[in-house]
N, C-alpha and C positions, 0 to 999 in steps of 0.2 A: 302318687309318685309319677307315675307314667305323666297325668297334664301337665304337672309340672316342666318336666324336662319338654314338651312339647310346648306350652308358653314361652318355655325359654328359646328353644328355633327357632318359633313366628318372630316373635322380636327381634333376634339375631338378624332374622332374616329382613322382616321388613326397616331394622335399623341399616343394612351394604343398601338396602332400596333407598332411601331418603337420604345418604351421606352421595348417592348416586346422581339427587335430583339436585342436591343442594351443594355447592362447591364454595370454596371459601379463601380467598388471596389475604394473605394479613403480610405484606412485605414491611411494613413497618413494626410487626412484633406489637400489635395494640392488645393488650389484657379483653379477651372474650376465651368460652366455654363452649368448644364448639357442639356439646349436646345439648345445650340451651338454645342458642341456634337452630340446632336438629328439629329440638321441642317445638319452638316459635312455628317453624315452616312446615310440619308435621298437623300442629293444631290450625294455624291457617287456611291450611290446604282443607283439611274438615271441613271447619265452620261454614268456609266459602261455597263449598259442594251442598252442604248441608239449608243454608240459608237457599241456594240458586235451585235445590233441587234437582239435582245434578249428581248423584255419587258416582264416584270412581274416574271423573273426566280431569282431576289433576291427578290422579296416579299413575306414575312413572312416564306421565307426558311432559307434566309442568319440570323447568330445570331455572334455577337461578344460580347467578354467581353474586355473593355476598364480595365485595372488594370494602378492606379496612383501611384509615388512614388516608383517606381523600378528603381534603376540602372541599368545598361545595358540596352537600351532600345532595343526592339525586340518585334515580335510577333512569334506565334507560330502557326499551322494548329494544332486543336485539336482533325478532324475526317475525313472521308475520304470524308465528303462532302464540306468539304473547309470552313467548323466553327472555330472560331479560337479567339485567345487573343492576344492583345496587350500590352505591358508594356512599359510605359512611366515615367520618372522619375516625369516630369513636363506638364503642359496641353499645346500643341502645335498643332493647327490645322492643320497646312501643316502635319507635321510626321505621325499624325494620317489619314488623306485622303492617304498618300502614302502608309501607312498599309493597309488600307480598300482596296485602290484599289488595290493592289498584293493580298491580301484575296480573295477579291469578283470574281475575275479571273481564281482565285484556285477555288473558289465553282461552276463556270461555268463549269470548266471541267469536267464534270462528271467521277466519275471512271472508266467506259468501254471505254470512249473516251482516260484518260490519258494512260490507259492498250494500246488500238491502236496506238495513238502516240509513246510510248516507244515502241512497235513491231516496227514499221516503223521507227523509229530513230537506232535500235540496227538493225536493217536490211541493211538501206543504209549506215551504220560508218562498217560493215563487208565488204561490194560489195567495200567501197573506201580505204579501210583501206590498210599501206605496206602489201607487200606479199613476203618472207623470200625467198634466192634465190634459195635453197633448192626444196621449193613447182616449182618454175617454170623449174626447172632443166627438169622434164618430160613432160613439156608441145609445144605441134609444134607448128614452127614457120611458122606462117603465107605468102601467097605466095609470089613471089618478086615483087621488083618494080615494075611498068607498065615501061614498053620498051620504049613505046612513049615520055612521061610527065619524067620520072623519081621519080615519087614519089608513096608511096604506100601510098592505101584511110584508112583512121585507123576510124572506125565507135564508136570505143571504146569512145572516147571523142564525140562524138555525142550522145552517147546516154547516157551517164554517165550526158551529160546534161540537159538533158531532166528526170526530176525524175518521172513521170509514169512509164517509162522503167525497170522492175525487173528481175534480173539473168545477169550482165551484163556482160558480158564473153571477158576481153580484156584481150591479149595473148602479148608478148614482141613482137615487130618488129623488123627488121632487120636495121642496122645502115648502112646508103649510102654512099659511097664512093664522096669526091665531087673530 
């Protein structure tokens, strides 16, 4: 008897927690349930922890505003900690778990993490990027073929595949006569 009534607080309780995280504009009166709702972003919020490995990092951080009754449906990031709105014309579960969960992804990232990622992203798109013939006009070409094999060893794609490798210095080769 006693767990009982003590399941029933937890839930009490963690249900004012997620009506807290989760807000809900329906000015046009559109037919949704808002503990379906509850449900949706309740279990999203899980999985996404769950899959990211990560428990407890959207509890009672992540908040969204469900807005009903908008054309164009879309959601929006409304802070740099990945809080956000959704607008939906009409109440659809799927649409709405697909927001949540590209939201709650964005609020995983934390912003010194998304800054790092976009160094590293704008880093390796310059090291692979064309290079104009111009630039390589002054750069030396690398030694000849080996005499033995005929073929020269080009480490540039070696290591250009390997991305821990940073500065990766691949020079034009000489083209082989066959």
């Amino acid at each position: 008897m006693w767990s009982w009534h003590r399941t029933m607080a937890l839930l009490m309780v963690a249900g004012a927690m997620a009506r807290a995280q989760l807000t809900i504009e329906n000015p046009k009166h559109v037919e949704v349930s808002e503990q379906d709702a509850q449900v949706v972003f309740l279990t999203t919020a899980r999985v996404i922890e769950t899959e990211f490995r990560s428990p407890g990092n959207l509890e009672n951080k992540f908040h969204v505003k469900l807005v009903l009754g908008q054309p164009g449906e879309r959601f929006t990031i409304d802070d740099p900690s990945g809080n956000g709105t959704i607008y939906l014309e009409r109440w659809n579960d799927g649409k709405f778990a697909v927001a949540l969960m590209r939201l709650s992804m964005q609020h995983l990232l934390a912003p010194d993490r998304q800054k790092r990622m976009l160094m590293e992203i704008q880093r390796r798109s310059r090291e692979i990027a064309p290079v104009p013939a111009a630039k390589l006009a002054n750069q030396p070409i690398p030694s000849a073929p080996d005499p033995l094999s005929g073929t020269v060893r080009n480490n540039c794609t070696d290591t250009i595949a390997d991305a821990a490798v940073r500065q990766v210095s691949c020079r034009p080769l000489p083209v082989g006569v066959r």
